[in-house]
C-alpha positions, 0 to 999 in steps of 0.5 A, spaced: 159 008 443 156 011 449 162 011 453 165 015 448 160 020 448 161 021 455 169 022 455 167 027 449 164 032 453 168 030 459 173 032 455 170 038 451 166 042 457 163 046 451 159 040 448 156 040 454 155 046 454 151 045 448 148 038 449 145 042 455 142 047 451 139 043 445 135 039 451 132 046 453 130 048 446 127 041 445 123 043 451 121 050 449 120 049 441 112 047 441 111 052 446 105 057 442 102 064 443 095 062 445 090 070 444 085 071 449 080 076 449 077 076 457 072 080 460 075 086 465 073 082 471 078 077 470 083 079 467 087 078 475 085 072 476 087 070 467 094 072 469 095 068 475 091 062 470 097 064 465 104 064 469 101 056 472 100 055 465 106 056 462 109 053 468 105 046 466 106 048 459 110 053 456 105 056 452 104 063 454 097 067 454 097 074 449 092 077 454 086 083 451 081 085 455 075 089 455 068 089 456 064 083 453 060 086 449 065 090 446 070 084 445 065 080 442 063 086 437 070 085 435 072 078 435 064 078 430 068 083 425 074 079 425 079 081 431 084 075 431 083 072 437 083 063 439 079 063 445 073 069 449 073 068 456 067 072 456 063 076 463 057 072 461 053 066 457 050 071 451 055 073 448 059 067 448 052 063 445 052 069 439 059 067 437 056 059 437 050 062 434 054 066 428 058 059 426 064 063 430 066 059 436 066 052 436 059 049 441 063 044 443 068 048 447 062 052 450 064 051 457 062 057 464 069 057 467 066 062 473 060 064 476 061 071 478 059 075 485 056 082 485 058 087 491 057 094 493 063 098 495 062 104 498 067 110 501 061 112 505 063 109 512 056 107 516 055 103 522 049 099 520 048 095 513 053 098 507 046 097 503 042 103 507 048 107 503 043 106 497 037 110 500 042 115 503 043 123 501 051 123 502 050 119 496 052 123 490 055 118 485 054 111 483 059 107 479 056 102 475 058 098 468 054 100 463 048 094 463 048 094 456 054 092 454 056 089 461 053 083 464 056 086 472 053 093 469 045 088 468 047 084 474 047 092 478 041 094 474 037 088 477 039 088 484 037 096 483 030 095 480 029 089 486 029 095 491 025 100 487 031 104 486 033 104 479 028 111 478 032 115 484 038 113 483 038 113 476 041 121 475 046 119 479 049 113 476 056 114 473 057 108 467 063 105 466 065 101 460 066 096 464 066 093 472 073 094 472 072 101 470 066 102 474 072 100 480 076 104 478 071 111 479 070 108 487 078 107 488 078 114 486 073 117 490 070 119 484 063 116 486 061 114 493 060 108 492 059 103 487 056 096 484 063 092 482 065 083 482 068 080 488 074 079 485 076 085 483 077 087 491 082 081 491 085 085 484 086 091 488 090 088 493 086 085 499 088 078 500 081 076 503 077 080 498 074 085 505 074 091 504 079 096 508 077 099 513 075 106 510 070 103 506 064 099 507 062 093 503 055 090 501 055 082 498 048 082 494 044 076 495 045 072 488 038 072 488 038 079 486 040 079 480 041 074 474 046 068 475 053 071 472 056 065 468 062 067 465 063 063 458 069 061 455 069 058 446 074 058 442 074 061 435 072 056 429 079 058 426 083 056 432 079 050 433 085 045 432 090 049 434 093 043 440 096 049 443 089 052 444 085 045 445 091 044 451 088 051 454 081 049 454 083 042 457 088 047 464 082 051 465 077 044 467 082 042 472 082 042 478 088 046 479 085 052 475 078 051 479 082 052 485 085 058 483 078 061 480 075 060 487 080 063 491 080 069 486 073 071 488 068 066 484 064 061 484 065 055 480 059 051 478 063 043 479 
């Protein structure tokens, strides 16, 4: 019999054509849509995340992202989405808290870097850019909806300069926002994550050699540990459930690190 079948697509190359096909298909045919609301700090690194995972899986991530509050505020009033890669634990514990997303799933995928970006080039110490009159505008994430922007505010307060500075903050929505006004000249200088310099570009995550950089000592502000739930309706999505396993490998955790985090083990 399986003699047979080899002499029909010998002799029938357009059964071959199909067998070959149908193979492809069985391979293909579990593949899923997995919806992911990520904070706006990560989004760089998730598409990288995502292209290794269908590579491994064939499952493609729908990618939203935001600032985490306001992501969480849209995920608590029914925003369909699996899974929330939130900037920080508190949101993320929230959803947990409300019956939302799953305690089981809780997991801190990333640990997040604070710096000060400035287009004001100095020859001392980026950081004596915080005390100087050139420095009109400041960019930021809003502390109260982004943990990047709290992270600022703290490290701002820990010098005495939270009052000073205060009127000349401009406020993004989020870190990735608070980028933008610093890679726009929009604001001299700006308190952004690591890993956007590795987004914007920079392969090593260095400053250009217009710009100065400032890596705010971690004891400064408040630990960023970025959290990850799934949402209690995607629960048993296997698809879902394949994505929160890929991002406790070691190959994800390689990827996360070479973006710019940290990742706690």
């Amino acid at each position: 019999m399986a003699a047979d079948s080899e002499q029909s697509l010998i002799k029938y190359p357009l059964m071959r054509v199909f067998f070959v096909a149908l193979l492809f298909c069985s391979n293909t045919l579990n593949a899923a849509e997995i919806r992911v609301a990520v904070a706006s700090n990560f989004r760089y690194t998730l598409q990288k995340l995502a292209l290794d995972f269908k590579e491994k899986t064939g499952h493609v991530l729908h990618i939203s992202a935001g600032s985490s509050g306001k992501l969480y505020a849209q995920i608590k009033y029914g925003a369909p989405f699996d899974v929330f890669l939130s900037a920080d634990e508190r949101r993320a514990d929230l959803l947990v808290d409300e019956d939302i997303a799953t305690r089981e799933s809780a997991y801190i995928y990333a640990r997040g870097k604070l710096v000060l970006l400035s287009n004001i080039k100095t020859e001392g110490d980026c950081k004596a850019i915080l005390s100087s009159e050139r420095l009109h505008k400041l960019a930021i994430a809003n502390p109260g909806i982004a943990p990047y922007g709290l992270a600022a505010r703290q490290v701002l307060e820990a010098l005495d300069l939270w009052d000073r500075l205060r009127p000349r903050l401009v406020m993004g929505e989020n870190v990735a926002q608070a980028m933008q006004f610093v890679s726009t000249q929009n604001a001299e200088a700006g308190f952004v994550a690591e890993a956007l310099l590795y987004a914007a570009g920079s392969t090593s995550g260095q400053a250009d050699t217009d710009s100065c950089l400032w890596y705010v000592p971690p004891d400064m502000y408040s630990a960023i540990n970025q959290k990850m739930v799934v949402i209690n309706k995607a629960k048993k999505k296997l698809p879902v459930l394949a994505f929160t396993r890929y991002m406790q490998s070691a190959g994800a955790k390689e990827i996360i690190r070479a973006s710019g985090y940290n990742v706690l083990h």
